[in-house]
Every structure is written in C-alpha cells, then in structure tokens.
C-alpha positions in Angstrom: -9.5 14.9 -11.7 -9.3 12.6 -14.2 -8.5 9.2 -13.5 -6.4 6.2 -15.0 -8.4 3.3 -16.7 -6.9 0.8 -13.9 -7.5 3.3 -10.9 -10.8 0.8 -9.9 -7.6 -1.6 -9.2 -6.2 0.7 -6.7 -8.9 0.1 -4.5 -10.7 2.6 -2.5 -10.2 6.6 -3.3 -9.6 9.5 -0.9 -9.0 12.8 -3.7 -7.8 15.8 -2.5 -7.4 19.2 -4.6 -3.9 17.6 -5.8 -3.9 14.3 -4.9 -5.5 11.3 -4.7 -4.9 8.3 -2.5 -5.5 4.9 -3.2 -5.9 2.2 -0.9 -6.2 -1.2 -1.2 -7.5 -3.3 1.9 -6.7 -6.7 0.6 -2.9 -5.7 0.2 -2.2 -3.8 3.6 -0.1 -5.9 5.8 0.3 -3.0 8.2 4.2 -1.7 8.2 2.5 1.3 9.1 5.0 3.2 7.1 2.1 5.8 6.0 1.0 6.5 9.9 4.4 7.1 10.7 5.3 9.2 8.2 2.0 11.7 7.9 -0.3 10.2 11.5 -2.6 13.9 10.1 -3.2 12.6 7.2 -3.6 8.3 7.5 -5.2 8.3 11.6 -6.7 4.8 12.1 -8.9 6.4 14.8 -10.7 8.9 12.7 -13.6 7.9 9.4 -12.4 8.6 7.0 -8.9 7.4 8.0 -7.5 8.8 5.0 -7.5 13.0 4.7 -4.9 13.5 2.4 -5.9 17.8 2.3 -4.1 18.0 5.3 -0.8 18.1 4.1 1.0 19.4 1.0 0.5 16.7 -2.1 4.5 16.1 -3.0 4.4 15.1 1.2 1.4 12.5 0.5 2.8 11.6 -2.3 6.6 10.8 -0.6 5.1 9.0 2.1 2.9 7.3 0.1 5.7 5.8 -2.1 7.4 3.9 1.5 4.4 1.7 1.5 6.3 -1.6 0.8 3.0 -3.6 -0.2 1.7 -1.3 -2.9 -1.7 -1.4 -0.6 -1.3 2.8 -0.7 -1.2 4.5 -4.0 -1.4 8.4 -5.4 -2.0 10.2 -8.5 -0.8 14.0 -8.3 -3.1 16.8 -10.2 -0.1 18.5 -11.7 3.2 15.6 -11.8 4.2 12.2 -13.2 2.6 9.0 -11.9 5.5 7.2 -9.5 8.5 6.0 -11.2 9.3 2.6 -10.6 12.9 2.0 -9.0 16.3 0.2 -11.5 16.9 -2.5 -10.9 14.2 -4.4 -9.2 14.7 -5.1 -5.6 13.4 -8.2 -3.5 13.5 -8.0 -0.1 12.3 -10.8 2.5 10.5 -10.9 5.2 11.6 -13.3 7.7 7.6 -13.3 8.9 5.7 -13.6 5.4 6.1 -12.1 1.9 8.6 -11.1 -0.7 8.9 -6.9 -1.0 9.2 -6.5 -4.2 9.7 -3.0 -5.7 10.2 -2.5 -9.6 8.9 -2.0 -12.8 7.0 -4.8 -12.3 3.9 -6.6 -14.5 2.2 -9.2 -12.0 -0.1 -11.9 -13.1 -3.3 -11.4 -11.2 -6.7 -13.3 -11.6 -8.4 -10.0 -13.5 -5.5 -10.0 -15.8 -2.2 -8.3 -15.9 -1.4 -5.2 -13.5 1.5 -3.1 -13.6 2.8 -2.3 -10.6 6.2 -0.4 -8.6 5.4 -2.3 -5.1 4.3 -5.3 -4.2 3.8 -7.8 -1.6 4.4 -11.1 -2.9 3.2 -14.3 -1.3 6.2 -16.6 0.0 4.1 -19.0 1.9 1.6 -20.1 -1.1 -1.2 -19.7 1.3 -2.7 -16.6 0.3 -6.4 -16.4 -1.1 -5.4 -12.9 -3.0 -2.6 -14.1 -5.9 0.1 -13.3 -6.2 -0.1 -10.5 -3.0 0.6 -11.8 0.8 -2.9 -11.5 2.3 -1.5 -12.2 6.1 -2.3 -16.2 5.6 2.0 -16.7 7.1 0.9 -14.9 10.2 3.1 -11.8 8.9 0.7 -9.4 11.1 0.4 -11.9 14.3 3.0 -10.6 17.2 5.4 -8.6 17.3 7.3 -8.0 13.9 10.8 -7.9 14.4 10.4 -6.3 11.0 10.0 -2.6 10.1 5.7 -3.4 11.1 4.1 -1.1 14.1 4.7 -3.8 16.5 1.1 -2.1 18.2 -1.3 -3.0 15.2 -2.8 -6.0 14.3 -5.4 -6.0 11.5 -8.1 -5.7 13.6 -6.6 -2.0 14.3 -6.5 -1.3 11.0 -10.0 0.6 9.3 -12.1 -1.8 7.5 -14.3 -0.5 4.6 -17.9 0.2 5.0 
C-alpha cells in the first residue's frame, strides 16, 4: 500500500489488506472511543493491540474517525483520506484539553501538520506542542467526560 509523505507523523502502523491504522502514543488521552467501538480489533490485552483484519475496513475506518485526539488514524486501500468536518468545532474538556475537530493546520515543532482532530493543550503544561500530553491530570480519576472511567495510561499498550 502506498503511503502518504507525512504517514511517519501518524505514528506507529498496523496495515491490513484495506486499511491501515495509525496510532500515535504521544496523543492518546484514552476516551477509549476505538475499544468501545471495535474491542476485536483495538484489545489492550493482546500484542499487537491493534488487528485492524478483523473487521471490515469502512468499520475501522468509522470508528477510527470518533477518536477525539487525532492519536488514531487510517488510510483505506480503495477510498478518500477522512474529510475534515464545516465548520470547525471546539469542544472543552472540563479535565484537560481543547477537542478540536476541523480542517485544521497546527503549528508543531517539525513544522506544519494538517490535521481533522486534535487534542489541544488548555493547561500550557504539555511537553508535546500544541497536543494535551495528560500534564492537567485529564487521565487521573474518574472522567466525568466521555473517558473509560477503568483506564489510566498505565493500561494503555506502550510501544516496544
């Protein structure tokens, strides 16, 4: 499958036949929106955690698209690349950062990066500009936001 030029941006790869899912560490802030949605495909128990063949693509692909902080990603074989929502929405988080979803160009330290979802620091505390990397306690008890009120980054997979 041939790949964008900023797909090394994405973070780390999990290709299937049809799709490919990205996932960035740095940016997950754990809504768990992607176990919910397909717990066969993204199952924090099992290495890799991410088997995106055992579902249909367009499924990955829909599920894929709720992740609010952009940390999850796809490219389909055979269809578009996601369309970014009109107008932009920002959404707060009462624990943390700003959910941003758009058609959206965010100033990063390697450069530019278009984006359709984002996580946006509210605190100014992060270490990963401009995303929320957690430093406002957004994944430290229980979430009263939309978060698996169960995982804590420590439950989450870490790369090897």
């Amino acid at each position: 499958m041939n790949r964008p030029p900023e797909d090394n941006r994405l973070g780390r790869a999990s290709a299937a036949p049809e799709v490919t899912v990205f996932y960035d560490r740095g940016r997950c802030r754990h809504y768990a929106e992607c176990v919910r949605g397909l717990p066969e495909v993204f199952d924090v128990t099992r290495r890799p955690w991410i088997r995106a063949d055992l579902a249909d693509a367009q499924a990955v692909a829909e599920v894929v698209r709720r992740c609010p902080t952009g940390a999850l990603h796809y490219h389909l074989l055979a269809a578009e690349p996601e369309a970014p929502i009109h107008p932009t929405s920002i959404t707060p988080d009462s624990r943390g950062p700003l959910l941003v979803r758009g058609d959206l160009v965010l100033d990063t330290p390697e450069g530019p990066l278009r984006e359709t979802r984002a996580a946006l620091c509210a605190c100014g505390r992060t270490q990963n500009q401009p995303f929320c990397d957690g430093a406002c306690g957004v994944n430290v008890g229980a979430s009263g936001g939309t978060r698996d009120q169960a995982e804590t980054s420590r439950d989450i997979p870490q790369e090897r």
